[in-house]
C-alpha positions as CSV (number, residue, x, y, z in Angstrom):
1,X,0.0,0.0,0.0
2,X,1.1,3.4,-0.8
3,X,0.6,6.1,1.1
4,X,0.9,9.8,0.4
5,X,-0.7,13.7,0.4
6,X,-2.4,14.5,-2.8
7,X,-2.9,18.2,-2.4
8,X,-5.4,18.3,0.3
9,X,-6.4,14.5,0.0
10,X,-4.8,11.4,1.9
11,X,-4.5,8.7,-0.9
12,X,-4.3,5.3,0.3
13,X,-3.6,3.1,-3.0
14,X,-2.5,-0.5,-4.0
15,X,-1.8,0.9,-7.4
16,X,1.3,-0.9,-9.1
17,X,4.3,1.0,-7.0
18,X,6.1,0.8,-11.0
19,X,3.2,3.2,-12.3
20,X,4.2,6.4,-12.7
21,X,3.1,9.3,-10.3
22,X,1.7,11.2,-13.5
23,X,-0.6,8.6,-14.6
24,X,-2.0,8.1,-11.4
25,X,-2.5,11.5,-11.0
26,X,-4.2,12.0,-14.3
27,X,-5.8,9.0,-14.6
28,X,-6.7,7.5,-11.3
29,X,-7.5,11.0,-9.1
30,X,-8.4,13.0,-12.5
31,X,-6.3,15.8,-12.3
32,X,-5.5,16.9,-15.7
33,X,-3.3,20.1,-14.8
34,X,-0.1,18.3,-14.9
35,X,0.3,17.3,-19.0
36,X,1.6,14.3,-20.5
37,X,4.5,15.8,-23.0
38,X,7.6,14.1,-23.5
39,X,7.9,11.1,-21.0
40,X,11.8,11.6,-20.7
41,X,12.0,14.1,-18.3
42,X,13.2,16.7,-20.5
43,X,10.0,19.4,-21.1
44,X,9.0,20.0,-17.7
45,X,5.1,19.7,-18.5
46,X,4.6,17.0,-16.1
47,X,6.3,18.9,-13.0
48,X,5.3,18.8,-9.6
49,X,6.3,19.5,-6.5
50,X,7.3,16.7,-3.6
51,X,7.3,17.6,-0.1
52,X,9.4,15.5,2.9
53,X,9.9,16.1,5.7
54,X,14.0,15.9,6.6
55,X,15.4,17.3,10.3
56,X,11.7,18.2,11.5
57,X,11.4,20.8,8.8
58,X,9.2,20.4,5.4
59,X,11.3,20.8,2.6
60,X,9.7,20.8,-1.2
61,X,11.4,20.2,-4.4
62,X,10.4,20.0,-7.8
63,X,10.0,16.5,-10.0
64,X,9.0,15.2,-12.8
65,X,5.8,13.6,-12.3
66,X,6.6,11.0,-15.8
67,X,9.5,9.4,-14.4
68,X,8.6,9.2,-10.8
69,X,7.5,5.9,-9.7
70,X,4.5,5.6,-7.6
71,X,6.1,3.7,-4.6
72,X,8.2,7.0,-4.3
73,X,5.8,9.2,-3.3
74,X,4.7,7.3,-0.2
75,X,5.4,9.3,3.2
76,X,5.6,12.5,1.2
77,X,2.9,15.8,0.0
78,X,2.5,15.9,-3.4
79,X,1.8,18.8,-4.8
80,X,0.2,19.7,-8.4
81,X,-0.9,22.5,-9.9
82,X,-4.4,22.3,-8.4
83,X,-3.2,22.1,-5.3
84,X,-2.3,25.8,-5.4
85,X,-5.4,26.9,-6.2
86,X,-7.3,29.4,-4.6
87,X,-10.3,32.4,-5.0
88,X,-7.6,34.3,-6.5
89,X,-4.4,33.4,-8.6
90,X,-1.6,33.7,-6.7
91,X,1.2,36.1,-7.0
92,X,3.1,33.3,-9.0
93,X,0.3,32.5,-11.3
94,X,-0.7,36.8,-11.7
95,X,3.2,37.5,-12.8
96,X,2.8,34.9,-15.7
97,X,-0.6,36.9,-16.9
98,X,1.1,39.8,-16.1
99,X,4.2,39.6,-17.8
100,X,2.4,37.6,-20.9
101,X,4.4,34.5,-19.8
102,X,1.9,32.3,-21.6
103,X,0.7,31.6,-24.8
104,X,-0.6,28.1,-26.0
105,X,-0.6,27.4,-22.1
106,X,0.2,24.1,-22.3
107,X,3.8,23.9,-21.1
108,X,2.3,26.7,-17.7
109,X,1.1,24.3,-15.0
110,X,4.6,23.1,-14.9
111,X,6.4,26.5,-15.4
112,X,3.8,27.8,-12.1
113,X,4.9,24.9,-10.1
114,X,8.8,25.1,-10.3
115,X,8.4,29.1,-10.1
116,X,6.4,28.1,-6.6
117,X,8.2,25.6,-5.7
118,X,11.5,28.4,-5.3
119,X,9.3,30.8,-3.1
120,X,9.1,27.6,-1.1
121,X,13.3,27.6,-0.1
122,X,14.3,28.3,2.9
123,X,17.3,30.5,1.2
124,X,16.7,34.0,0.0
125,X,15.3,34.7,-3.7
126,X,17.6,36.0,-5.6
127,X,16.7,37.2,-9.6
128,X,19.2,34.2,-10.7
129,X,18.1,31.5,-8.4
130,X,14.2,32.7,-9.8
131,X,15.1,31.9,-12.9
132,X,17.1,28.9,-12.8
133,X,14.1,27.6,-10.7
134,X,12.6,27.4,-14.2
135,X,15.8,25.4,-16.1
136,X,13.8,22.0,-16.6
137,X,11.1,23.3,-17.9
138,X,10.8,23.9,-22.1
139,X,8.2,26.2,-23.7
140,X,7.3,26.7,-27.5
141,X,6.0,29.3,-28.0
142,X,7.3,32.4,-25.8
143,X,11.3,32.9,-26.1
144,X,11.3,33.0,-22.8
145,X,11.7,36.5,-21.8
146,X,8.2,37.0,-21.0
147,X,8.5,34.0,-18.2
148,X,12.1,35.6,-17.1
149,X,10.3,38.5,-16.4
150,X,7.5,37.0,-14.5
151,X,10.5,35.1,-12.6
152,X,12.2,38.2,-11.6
153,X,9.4,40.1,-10.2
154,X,8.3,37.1,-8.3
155,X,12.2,37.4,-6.7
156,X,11.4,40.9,-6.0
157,X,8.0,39.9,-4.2
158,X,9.9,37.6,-2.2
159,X,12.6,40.2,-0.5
160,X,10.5,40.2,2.8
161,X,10.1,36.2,3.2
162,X,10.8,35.1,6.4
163,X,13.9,32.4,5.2
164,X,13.2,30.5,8.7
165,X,9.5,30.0,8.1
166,X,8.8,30.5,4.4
167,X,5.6,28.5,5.0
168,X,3.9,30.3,7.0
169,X,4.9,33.5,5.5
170,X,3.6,32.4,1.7
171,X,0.2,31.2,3.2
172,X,0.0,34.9,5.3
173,X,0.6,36.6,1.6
174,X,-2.0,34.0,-0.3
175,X,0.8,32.2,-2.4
176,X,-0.4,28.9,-0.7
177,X,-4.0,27.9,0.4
178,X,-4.0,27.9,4.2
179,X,-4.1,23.8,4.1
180,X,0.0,23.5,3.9
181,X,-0.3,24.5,7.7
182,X,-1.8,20.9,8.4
183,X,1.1,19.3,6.1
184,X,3.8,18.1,8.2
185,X,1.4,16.8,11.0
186,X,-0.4,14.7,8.5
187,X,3.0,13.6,7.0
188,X,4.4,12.5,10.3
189,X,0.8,10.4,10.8
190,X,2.1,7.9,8.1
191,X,4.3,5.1,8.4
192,X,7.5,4.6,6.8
193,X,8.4,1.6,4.9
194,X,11.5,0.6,3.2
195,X,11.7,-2.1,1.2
196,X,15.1,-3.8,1.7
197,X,14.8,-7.1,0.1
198,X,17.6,-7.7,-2.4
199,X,16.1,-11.0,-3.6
200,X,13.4,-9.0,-5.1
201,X,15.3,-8.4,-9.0
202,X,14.6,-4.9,-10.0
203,X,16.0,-2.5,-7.9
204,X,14.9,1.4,-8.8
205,X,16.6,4.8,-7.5
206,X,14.6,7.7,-8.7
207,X,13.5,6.1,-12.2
208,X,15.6,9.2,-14.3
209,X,17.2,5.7,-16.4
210,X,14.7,3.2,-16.0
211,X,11.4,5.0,-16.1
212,X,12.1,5.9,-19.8
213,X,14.1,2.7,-21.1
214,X,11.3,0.7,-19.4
215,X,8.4,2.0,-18.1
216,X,6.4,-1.0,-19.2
217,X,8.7,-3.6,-17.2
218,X,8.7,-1.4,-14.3
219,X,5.0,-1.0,-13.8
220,X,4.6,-4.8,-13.9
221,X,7.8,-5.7,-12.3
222,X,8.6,-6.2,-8.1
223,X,10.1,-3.9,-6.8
224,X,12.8,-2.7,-4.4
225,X,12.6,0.6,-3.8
226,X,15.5,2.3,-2.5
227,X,15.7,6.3,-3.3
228,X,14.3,6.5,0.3
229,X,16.7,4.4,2.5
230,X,18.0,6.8,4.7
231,X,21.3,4.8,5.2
232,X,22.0,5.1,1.7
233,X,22.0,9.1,1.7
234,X,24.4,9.8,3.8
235,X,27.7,12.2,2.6
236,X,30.3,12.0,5.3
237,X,34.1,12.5,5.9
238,X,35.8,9.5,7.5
239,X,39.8,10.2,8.0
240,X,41.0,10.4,4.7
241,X,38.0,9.6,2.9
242,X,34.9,10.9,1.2
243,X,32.2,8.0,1.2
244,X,28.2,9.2,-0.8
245,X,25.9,7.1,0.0
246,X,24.6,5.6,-3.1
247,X,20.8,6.9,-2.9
248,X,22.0,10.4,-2.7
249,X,20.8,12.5,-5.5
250,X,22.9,14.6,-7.7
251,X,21.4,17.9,-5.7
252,X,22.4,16.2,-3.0
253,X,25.9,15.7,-4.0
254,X,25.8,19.2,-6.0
255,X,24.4,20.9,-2.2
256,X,27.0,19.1,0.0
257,X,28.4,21.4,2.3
258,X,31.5,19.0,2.8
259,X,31.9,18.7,-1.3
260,X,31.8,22.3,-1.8
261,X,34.5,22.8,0.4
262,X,36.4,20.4,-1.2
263,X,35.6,21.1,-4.8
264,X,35.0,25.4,-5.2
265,X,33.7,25.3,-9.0
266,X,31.2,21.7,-7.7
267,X,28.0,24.2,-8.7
268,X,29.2,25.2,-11.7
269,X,30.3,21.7,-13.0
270,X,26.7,20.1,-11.8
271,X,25.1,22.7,-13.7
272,X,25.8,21.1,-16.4
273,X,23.7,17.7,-15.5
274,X,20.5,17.9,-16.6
275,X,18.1,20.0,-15.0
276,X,17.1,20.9,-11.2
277,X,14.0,18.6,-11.2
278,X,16.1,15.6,-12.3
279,X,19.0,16.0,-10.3
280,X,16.1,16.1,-7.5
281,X,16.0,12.4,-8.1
282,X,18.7,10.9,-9.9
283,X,21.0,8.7,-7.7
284,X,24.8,8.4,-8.0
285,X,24.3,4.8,-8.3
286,X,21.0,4.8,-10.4
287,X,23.9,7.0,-13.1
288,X,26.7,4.2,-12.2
289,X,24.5,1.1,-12.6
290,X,23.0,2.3,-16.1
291,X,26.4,2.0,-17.3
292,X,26.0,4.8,-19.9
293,X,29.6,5.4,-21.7
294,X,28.6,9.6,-21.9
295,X,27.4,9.0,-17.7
296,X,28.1,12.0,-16.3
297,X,29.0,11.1,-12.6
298,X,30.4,8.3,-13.5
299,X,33.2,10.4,-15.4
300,X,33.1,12.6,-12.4
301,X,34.3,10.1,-10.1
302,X,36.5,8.0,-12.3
303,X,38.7,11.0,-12.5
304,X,38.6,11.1,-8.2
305,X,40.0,7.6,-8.2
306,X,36.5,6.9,-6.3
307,X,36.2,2.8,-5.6
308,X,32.7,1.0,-5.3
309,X,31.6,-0.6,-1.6
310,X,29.1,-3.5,-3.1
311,X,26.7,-5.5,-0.8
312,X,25.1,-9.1,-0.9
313,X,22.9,-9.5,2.1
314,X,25.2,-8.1,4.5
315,X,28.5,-9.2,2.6
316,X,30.2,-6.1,1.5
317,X,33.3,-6.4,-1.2
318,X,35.3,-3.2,-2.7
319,X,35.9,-2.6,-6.0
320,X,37.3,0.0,-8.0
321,X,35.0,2.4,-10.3
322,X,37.3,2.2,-13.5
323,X,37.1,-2.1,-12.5
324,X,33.1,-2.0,-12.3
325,X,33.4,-1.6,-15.9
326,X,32.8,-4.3,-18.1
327,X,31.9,-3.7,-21.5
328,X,29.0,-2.0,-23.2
329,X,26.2,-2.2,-20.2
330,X,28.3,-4.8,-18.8
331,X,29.0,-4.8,-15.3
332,X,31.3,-6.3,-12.4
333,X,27.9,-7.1,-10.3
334,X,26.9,-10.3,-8.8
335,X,23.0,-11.2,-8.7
336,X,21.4,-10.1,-5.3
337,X,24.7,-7.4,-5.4
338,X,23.9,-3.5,-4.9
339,X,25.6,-0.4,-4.7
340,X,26.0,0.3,-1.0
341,X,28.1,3.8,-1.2
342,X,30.8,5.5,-3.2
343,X,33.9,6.8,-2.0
344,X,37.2,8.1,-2.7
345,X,40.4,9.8,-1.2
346,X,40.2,12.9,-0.1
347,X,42.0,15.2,-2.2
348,X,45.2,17.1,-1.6
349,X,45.4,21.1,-1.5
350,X,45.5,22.9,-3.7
351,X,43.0,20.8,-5.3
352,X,43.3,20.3,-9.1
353,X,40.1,18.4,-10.7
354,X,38.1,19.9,-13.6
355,X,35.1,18.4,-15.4
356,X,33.8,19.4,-18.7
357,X,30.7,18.2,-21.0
358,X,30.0,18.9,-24.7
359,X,26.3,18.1,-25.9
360,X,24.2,19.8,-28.2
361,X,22.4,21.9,-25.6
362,X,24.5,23.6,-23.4
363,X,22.8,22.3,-20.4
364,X,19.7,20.0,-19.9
365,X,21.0,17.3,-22.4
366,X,23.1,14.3,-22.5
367,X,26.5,14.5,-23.6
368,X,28.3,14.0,-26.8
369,X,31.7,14.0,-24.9
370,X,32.3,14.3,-21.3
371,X,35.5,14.5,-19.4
372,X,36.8,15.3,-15.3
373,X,40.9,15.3,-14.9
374,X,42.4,15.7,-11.6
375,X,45.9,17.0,-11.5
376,X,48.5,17.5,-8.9
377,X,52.0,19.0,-9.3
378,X,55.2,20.2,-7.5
379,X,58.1,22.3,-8.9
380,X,56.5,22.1,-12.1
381,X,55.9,18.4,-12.7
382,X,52.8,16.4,-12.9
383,X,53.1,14.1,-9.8
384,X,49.2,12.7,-9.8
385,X,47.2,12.3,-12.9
386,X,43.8,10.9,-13.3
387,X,41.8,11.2,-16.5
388,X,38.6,10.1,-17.7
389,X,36.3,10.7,-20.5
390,X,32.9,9.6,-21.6
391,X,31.3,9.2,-25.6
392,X,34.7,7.3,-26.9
393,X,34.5,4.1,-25.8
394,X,31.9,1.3,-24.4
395,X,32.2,2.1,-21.1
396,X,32.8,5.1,-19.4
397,X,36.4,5.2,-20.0
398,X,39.4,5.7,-17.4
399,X,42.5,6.6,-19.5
400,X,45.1,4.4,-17.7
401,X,47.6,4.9,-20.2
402,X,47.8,9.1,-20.9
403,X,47.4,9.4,-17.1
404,X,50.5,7.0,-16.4
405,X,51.7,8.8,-19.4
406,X,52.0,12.5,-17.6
407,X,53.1,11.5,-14.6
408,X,56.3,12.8,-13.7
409,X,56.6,15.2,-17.2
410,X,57.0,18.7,-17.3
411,X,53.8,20.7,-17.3
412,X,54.1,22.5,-20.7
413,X,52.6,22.7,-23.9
414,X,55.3,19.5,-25.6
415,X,53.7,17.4,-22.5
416,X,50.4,17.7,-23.6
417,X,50.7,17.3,-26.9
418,X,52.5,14.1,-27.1
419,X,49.5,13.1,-24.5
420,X,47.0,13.5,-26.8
421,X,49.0,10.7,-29.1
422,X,48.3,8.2,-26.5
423,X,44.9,9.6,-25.8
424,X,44.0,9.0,-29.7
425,X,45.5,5.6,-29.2
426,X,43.7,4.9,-26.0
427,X,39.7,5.4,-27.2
428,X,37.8,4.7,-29.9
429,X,35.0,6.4,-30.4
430,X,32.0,5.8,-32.6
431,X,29.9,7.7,-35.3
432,X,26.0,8.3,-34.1
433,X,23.0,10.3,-33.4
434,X,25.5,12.7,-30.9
435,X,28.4,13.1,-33.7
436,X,30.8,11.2,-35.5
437,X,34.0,9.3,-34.5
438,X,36.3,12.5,-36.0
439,X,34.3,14.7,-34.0
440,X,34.4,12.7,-30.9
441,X,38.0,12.7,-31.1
442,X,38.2,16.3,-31.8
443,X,36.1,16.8,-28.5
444,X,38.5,14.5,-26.5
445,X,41.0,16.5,-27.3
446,X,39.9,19.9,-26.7
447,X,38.3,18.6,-23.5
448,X,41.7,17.7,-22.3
449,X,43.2,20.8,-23.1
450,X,40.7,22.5,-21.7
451,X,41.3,20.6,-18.0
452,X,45.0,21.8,-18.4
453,X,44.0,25.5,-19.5
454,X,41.1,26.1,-16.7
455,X,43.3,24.4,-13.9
456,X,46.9,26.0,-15.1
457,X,45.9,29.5,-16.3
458,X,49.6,31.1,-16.3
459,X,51.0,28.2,-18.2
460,X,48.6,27.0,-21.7
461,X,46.5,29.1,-24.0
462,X,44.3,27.2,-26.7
463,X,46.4,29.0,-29.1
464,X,49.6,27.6,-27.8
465,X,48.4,24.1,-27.7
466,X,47.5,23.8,-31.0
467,X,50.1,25.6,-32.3
């Protein structure tokens, strides 16, 4: 049984825990604001908001309602456009009249609810943080600067919101109908449930992967849910070590206070995976697990020398990433076997780790080439070098040889170059729908001069290196 808030109503279901949370709420509580449009997670029509409950406070995120599994919603206020409904529109849904922010309307139910779900933060509005509340969500028709404006003076309506109690102080100013007040007393009324049970064969994260390369399986299959399990979600610093549990999200990893003290540019290189709603529910080990070749965390964690802690029903084994590997979505997993966390040494200052992504969207899209380097020197010689890159091989790729190949050279524009011979030597990209092989190797290239140029400033130009 699956419990959750719908809006106002308590829904008690036996519903198929695989069916996704837009189809039950179109089709089972008839709720038609929240449209059916691309079923990938990439437009943003579907978009709703989830609220939990974490540390005695209510937090709500955004999510796409198409790739959300059913079973995930239990425990948790689910919020569609309905739900915000009142006598009058509220100051979110006025600024889109207002500033003409719609025009065939059928992309605005889920550009109202990520716009709402930001007044919900508990951090400050800010004209940026407005409009980036609004980066998963596509529109036809407008260009977009109608909506940006709407965005921006819904920032400036927020300068007075109480940051400790946002809440209380959106129901006071009517951009929530008074019912949230009773949310995290009826939340705490139901019962958790976690479903640990590895025999059970289809384990499912946050269903970014599965939900769209299998929706039909999943909604007949048993499950094992596990974007819930608390002991997976952990982030923590042991000793010398940085261990993610492997339900976190990529928010979660993108948010870390202990990462972004680590890592200073972690924002800026998460910005460029997917969008806010799906890094809302993407796990690090739902990305791992899919065994993509262009994953993006995967990449990102190869380059950290990160290793894998795998359990069987209680029997734990370590393995390292660039080992999990296999070939083309093949995998060093046993049956029963999971992803229990991810971890990896923690680096040395002056940390020098870069990632960079090439796709045909700057953001929101997957990539055509994908690449993280970390990089340490003394006295002006490499004396740590990890590389990997992502779109030129099978697998998501480690480059053993050009990082064995740079250790101990000079750092200077004759090192890299002869790198990029064994780099060409060490992938092999192929021509499809992202690019061909040429270009892929192009990419490869520039993304590894471009490690070297962002991380070394005083020492390469572009125009040196390919000189």
């Amino acid at each position: 049984m699956t419990t959750f808030l719908l809006n106002d109503s308590i829904i008690n279901t036996d519903a198929h825990p695989g069916t996704t949370l837009l189809d039950f709420i179109r089709y089972r509580q008839v709720l038609p604001g929240t449209k059916i449009g691309c079923r990938e997670g990439d437009c943003g029509a579907c978009t709703v908001l989830e609220g939990r409950m974490d540390e005695e406070k209510l937090h709500y995120r955004s999510i796409v309602s198409c790739l959300t599994p059913l079973g995930n919603a239990h425990g948790k206020h689910i919020v569609t456009v309905e739900g915000i409904n009142m006598d009058a529109c509220s100051p979110v849904q006025q600024a889109m009249v207002d500033q003409n922010g719609t025009q065939c309307g059928f992309c605005t139910p889920g550009f109202i609810m990520s716009l709402t779900g930001h007044t919900m933060a508990y951090e400050p509005s800010e004209e940026k943080s407005a409009i980036d509340s609004v980066n998963g969500n596509i529109c036809r028709c407008t260009g977009y600067k109608s909506i940006e404006r709407a965005a921006i003076s819904i920032s400036k309506m927020l300068k007075d919101k109480n940051p400790k109690d946002p809440l209380n102080w959106l129901i006071q100013h009517h951009f929530l109908p008074s019912y949230f007040k009773e949310i995290p007393e009826r939340l705490s009324k139901i019962k958790n449930h976690q479903n640990a049970n590895t025999e059970v064969q289809q384990i499912i994260g946050g269903g970014t992967d599965l939900m769209v390369q299998k929706p039909d399986a999943v909604a007949e299959s048993s499950l094992n849910l596990f974007f819930d399990r608390s002991d997976l979600k952990e982030i923590r610093r042991e000793n010398d070590q940085i261990m993610i549990g492997s339900a976190a999200t990529a928010n979660d990893i993108m948010h870390s206070e202990i990462l972004n003290n680590l890592f200073s540019d972690l924002k800026k290189h998460y910005k460029l995976i997917s969008s806010d709603p799906i890094r809302n529910m993407g796990t690090l080990a739902g990305n791992i697990v899919n065994a993509s070749p262009i994953a993006d965390l995967s990449i990102f964690f190869l380059a950290l020398g990160a290793n894998l802690l795998l359990d069987k029903d209680g029997k734990e084994r370590e393995l390292p990433l660039k080992d999990f590997f296999l070939g083309y979505k093949q995998m060093n997993l046993k049956k029963g076997e999971y992803i229990k966390s991810v971890f990896f040494p923690l680096p040395v200052e002056p940390l020098g780790f870069n990632f960079e992504k090439v796709s045909k969207r700057t953001h929101l899209d997957i990539a055509s080439v994908n690449s993280a380097a970390y990089v340490k020197t003394e006295q002006n010689t490499i004396t740590e070098c990890r590389l990997a890159v992502g779109g030129v091989s099978p697998v998501p790729l480690f480059l053993m040889e050009s990082s064995a190949f740079l250790i101990g050279k000079k750092l200077n524009a004759d090192t890299l170059r002869e790198a990029v011979n064994v780099l060409n030597n060490e992938i092999a990209p192929i021509s499809d729908v992202r690019g061909s092989k040429e270009y892929k190797r192009l990419l490869a290239r520039q993304l590894f001069f471009a490690h070297f140029i962002e991380l070394f400033p005083d020492h390469f130009s572009l125009q040196e290196l390919l000189r």
